[in-house]
N, C-alpha and C positions, 0 to 999 in steps of 0.2 A: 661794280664798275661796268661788267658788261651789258648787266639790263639797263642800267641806265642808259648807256649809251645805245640797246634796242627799242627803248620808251622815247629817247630822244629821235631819234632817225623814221619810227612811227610816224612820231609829229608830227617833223618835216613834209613827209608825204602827204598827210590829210592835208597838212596849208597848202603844199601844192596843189591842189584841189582837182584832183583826177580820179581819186577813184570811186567818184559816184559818177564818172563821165558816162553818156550810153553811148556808146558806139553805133556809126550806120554800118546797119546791117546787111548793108549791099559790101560792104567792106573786106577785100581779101585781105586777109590779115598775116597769112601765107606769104604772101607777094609784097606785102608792108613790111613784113620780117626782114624778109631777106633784103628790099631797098638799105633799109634801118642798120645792119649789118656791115653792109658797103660803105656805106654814109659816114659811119661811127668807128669802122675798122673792131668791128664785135666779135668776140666770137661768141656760139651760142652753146656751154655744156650741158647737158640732161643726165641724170638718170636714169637707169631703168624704169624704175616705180613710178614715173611721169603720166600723164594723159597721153594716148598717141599720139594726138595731135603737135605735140609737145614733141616727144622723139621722131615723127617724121622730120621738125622743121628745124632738128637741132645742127650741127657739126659736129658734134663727138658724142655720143648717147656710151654709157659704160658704168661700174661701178666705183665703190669708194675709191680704190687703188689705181683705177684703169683714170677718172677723172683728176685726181691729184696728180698724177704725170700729166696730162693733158695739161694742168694749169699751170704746171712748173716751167715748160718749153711755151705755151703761145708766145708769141708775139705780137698779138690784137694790142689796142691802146684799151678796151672795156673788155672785161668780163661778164658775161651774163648767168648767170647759174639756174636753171631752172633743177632746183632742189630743195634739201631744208639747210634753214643757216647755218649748221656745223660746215657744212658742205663751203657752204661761201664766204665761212670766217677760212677754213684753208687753202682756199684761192687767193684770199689776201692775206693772211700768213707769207705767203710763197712769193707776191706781188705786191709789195706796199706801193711799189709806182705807179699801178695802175687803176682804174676804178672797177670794181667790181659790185653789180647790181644783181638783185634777186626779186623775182615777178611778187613775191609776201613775204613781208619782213614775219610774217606771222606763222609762217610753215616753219616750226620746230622738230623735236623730236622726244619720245617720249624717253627713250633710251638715255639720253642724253640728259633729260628732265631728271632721272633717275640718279644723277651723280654731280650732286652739287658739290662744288672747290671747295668752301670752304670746311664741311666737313669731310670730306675725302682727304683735304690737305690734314686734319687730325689721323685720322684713321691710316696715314702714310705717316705721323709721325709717331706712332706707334709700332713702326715692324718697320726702323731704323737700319737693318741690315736688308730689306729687300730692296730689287731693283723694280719700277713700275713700267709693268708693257701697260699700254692702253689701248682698245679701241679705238680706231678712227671716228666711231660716231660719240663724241665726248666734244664740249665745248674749248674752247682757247684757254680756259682756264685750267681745265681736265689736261690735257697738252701742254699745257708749261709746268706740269707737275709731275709731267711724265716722263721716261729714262727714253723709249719708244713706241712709236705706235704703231699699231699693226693695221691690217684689215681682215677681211677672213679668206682672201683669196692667200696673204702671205705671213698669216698668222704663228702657223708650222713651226716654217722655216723661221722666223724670225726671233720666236722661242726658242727652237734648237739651237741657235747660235752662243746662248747662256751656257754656260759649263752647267753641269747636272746638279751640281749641289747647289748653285747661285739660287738663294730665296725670291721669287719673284710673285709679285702682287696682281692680277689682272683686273682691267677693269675697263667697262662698267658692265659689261654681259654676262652674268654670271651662267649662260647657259653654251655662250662659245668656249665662255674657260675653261668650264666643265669639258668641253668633247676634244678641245685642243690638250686637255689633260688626260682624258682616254688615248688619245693617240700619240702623243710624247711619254706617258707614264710620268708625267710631270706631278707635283702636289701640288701648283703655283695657289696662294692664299685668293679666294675672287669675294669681289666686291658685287653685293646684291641688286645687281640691277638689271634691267629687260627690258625687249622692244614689245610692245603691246601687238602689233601683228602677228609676230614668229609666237607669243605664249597663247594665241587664243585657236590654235588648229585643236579639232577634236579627235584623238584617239579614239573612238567610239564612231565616228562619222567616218573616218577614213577608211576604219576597217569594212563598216559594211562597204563603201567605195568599190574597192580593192573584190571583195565578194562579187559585185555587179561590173567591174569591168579587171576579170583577171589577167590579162596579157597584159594590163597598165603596170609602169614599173613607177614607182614611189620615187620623186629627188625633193629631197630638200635641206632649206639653209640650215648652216650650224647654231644662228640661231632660237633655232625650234629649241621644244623641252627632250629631253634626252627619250621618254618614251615614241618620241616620234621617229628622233633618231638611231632609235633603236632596230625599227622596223623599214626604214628606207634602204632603195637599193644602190641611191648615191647621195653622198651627201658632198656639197663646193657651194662657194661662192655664189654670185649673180651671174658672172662671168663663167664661172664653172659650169651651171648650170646649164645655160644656155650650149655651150661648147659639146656641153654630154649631150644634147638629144640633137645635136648637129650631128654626132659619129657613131651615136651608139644604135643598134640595126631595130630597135623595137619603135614600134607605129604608135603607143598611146602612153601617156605621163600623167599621174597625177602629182601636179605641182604647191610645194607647200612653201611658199614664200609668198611676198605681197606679189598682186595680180599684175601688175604693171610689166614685168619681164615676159608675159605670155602676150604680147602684141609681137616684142623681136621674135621669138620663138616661130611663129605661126609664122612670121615674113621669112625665115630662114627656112623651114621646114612643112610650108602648106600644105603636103598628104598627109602630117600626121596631127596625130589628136591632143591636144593640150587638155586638163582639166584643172582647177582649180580646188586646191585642196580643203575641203569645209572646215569652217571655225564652230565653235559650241557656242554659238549664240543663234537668235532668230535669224538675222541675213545672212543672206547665202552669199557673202562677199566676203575679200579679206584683204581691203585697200587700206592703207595708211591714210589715214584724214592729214596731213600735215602734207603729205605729199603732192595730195590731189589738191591742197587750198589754191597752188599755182594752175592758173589755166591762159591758156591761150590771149584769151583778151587780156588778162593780166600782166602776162609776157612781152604786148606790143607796146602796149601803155609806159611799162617799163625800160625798155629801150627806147620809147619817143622821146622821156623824162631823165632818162637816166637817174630812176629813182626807184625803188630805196636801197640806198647806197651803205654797203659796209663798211664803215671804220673801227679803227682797233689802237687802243695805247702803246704805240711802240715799245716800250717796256715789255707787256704781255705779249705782243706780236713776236719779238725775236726768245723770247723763252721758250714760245710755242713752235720754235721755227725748227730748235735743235731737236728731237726727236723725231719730228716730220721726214727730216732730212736723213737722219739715222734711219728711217724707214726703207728711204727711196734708195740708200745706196745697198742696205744687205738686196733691196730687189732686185736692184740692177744686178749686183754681184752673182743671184740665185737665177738670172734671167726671169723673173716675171715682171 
């Protein structure tokens, strides 16, 4: 039901016949944003993992947990989500009254890719007594199947709050539940699946890193594979992240999350040295392709059109809404 309705909504957009537009390129599109905005009573959320370009021109730039409260309280009549669609099925989750647009219906995620409903729905009906936390990066379907969802900034705590014996299933990351299980002493059962950024850092590449610049201290997401995590000297969130080389007294980071959080970093912290933590492949990069499909001219295009537009089967919408919700209140509760 949901592709379908991402195959349909597609559609829609190419017959609107925009996105082979070219744009004049004398065009601030900065200054179109923001008109656009006014006009429409928008607001505009980003991501970390964005283009800069992207996070200068946004309103709220932040992570999974830090943007789903953002969408729960706006008051805008449009959402705009410059992220991947998990992202902007939970803004309308939260907001069926309002419309909610995303610059590519086509920026997925791989993580998310990783845990399809209907066999996750089997593999949940086989371990009857557990209760299922979820990942915030999981589909509408992944969430209506789910007891709670977490992120990784309130993952923790939101596990801790099971009594210790309560069987619980995690999913779809099977490398956060791994480290949220070192750190609770939890067994919780994890469902095999990963983000393709966070698995491709090389152990091997870092360590010489690390050898060539030794004052760098290592953070990285929980994410990563656990020999990564092994060796880091902090491991949080996006938002974690960035907050540690806000306070923490040392001058050089090797960062092992996607690249896109080292543009805040550097605006927050310009004497010191961000590095990018190398992948074991030929490019020396370690950006999410899903993330970077949204750009700039994409973005404008999309608030001009207000297109492509997320919709959702009410049914599945408010299924997915109870665990959402059960998220936001132990946060509240825990202050994050």
């Amino acid at each position: 039901m949901l592709i379908q309705a991402l195959d349909t909504a597609i559609q829609n957009v190419e017959k609107a016949g925009f996105l082979d537009i070219e744009l004049d390129p004398t065009l601030d599109l900065f200054a179109e944003i923001e008109k656009l905005k006014k006009e429409k009573n928008a607001v505009l959320l980003a991501h970390y993992y964005q283009e800069p370009d992207i996070q200068d021109v946004a309103d709220y730039i932040g992570d999974s947990l830090g943007l789903a409260q953002q969408a729960e309280k706006t008051t805008a009549d449009m959402i705009v989500f410059a992220g991947v669609h998990f992202m902007a099925e939970t803004a309308k989750i939260l907001n069926p009254e309002k419309k909610v647009v995303i610059p590519d219906l086509k920026a997925g995620c791989s993580l998310s890719d990783s845990c399809p409903p209907p066999l996750f729905k089997k593999f949940k009906e086989q371990h009857p007594d557990h209760v299922v936390v979820s990942y915030i990066n999981c589909s509408a379907g992944i969430k209506a199947l789910s007891d709670v969802i977490v992120t990784s900034s309130n993952a923790r705590v939101i596990v801790e709050s099971f009594p210790k014996d309560q069987p619980i299933i995690f999913a779809p990351d099977k490398n956060l539940g791994a480290y949220i299980n070192k750190v609770t002493g939890r067994n919780m059962l994890l469902w095999n699946g990963a983000c393709m950024v966070h698995e491709i850092f090389s152990l091997e590449k870092i360590t010489k890193l690390k050898v060539r610049h030794p004052e760098a201290k290592l953070i990285a997401h929980p994410e990563c594979e656990e020999p990564i995590l092994r060796i880091a000297d902090y491991i949080g969130s996006t938002t974690g992240l960035l907050k540690y080389t806000q306070t923490d007294s040392s001058q050089e980071y090797i960062v092992a999350t996607e690249t896109g959080i080292l543009h805040q970093m550097m605006k927050a912290s310009p004497e010191k040295t961000f590095i990018p933590a190398p992948p074991n492949n030929s490019c020396a990069c370690n950006d999410c392709p899903h993330m970077k499909l949204n750009t700039l001219e994409k973005l404008y295009l999309c608030m001009k059109y207000e297109l492509p537009e997320i919709s959702m089967d009410e049914e599945l919408r408010l299924a997915a809404r109870k665990p959402i919700e059960r998220m936001l209140e132990i946060s509240a509760k825990a202050g994050l």
